[in-house]
C-alpha positions in Angstrom: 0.0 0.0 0.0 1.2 3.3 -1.4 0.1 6.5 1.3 1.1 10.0 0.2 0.5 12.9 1.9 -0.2 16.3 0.6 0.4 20.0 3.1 -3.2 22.3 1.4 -3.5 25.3 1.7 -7.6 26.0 1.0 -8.3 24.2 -1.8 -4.8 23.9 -3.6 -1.5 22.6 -3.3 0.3 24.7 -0.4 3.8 26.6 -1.8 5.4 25.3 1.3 5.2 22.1 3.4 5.7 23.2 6.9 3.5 26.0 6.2 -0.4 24.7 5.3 -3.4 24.5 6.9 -4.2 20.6 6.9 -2.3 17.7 4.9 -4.7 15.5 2.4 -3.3 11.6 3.6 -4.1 9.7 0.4 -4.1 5.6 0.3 -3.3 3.6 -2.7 -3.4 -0.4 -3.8 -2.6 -1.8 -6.6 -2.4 1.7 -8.4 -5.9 3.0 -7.8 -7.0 5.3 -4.7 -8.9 3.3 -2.3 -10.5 6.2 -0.4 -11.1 10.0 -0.3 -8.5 11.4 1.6 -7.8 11.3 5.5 -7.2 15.0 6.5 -5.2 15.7 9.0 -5.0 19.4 10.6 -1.4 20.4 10.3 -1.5 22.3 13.9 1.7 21.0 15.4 2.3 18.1 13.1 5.9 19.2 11.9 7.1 19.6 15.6 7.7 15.7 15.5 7.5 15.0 11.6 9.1 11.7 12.2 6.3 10.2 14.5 3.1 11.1 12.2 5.3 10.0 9.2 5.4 6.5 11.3 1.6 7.0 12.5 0.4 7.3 9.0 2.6 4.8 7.6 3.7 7.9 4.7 5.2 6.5 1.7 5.3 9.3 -0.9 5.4 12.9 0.2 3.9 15.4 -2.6 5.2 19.3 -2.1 6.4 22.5 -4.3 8.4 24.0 -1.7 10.3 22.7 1.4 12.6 23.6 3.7 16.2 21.7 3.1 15.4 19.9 6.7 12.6 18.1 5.6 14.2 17.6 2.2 17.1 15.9 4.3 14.6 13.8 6.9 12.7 12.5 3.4 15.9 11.9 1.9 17.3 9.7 5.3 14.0 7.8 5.3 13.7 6.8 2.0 10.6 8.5 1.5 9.6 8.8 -1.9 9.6 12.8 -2.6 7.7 14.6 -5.3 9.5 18.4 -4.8 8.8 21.5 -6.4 5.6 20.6 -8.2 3.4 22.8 -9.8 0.7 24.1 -7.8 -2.5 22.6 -8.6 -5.6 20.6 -6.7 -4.9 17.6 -5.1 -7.5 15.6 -6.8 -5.5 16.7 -10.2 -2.1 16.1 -8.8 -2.9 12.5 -7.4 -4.5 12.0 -10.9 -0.9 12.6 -12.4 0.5 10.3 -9.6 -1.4 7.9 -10.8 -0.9 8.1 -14.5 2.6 8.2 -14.0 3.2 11.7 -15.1 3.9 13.5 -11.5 7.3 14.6 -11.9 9.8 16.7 -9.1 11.2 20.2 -10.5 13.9 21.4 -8.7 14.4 24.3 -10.5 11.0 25.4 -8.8 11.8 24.3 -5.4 10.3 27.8 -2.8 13.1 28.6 -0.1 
């Protein structure tokens, strides 16, 4: 089972990670979303980004910008990271996950 989460900010794709209101928590078999996604209030989430990472049993991590910390952490933990995507819905951007066609740009990677 794939999970990916997603930091939103309203109804979009938040420009940073550690700064969103809620993170979408999507779940995946076999290539097709099981469920609408679990949303999770960010409020003190990335004190301890290790242990919700861990709760939620996070896979992929889908962002445009992050801070080179949480780049690191992802990096340490093997977690598959989609960095410095376009800003878009979620619903469109786990449709490109799925197809295949959801690609990192670091050239467009927010500070």
């Amino acid at each position: 089972m794939t999970r990916i989460a997603m930091p939103i900010i309203d109804t979009m794709l938040s420009e940073k990670f550690e700064d969103c209101s809620f993170y979408h928590i999507y779940s995946i078999n076999l290539g097709k979303l099981e469920a609408e996604p679990i949303i999770v209030n960010a409020q003190n989430l990335l004190l301890n980004i290790p242990e919700w990472i861990n709760e939620w049993e996070i896979t992929d991590v889908i962002a445009n910008g992050m801070n080179k910390l949480s780049i690191s952490y992802f990096s340490e933990t093997k977690i598959n990271l989609f960095v410095g995507v376009e800003i878009n819905t979620p619903e469109r951007l786990i449709e490109d996950y799925l197809m295949g066609t959801l690609k990192s740009n670091t050239q467009n990677i927010a500070n």
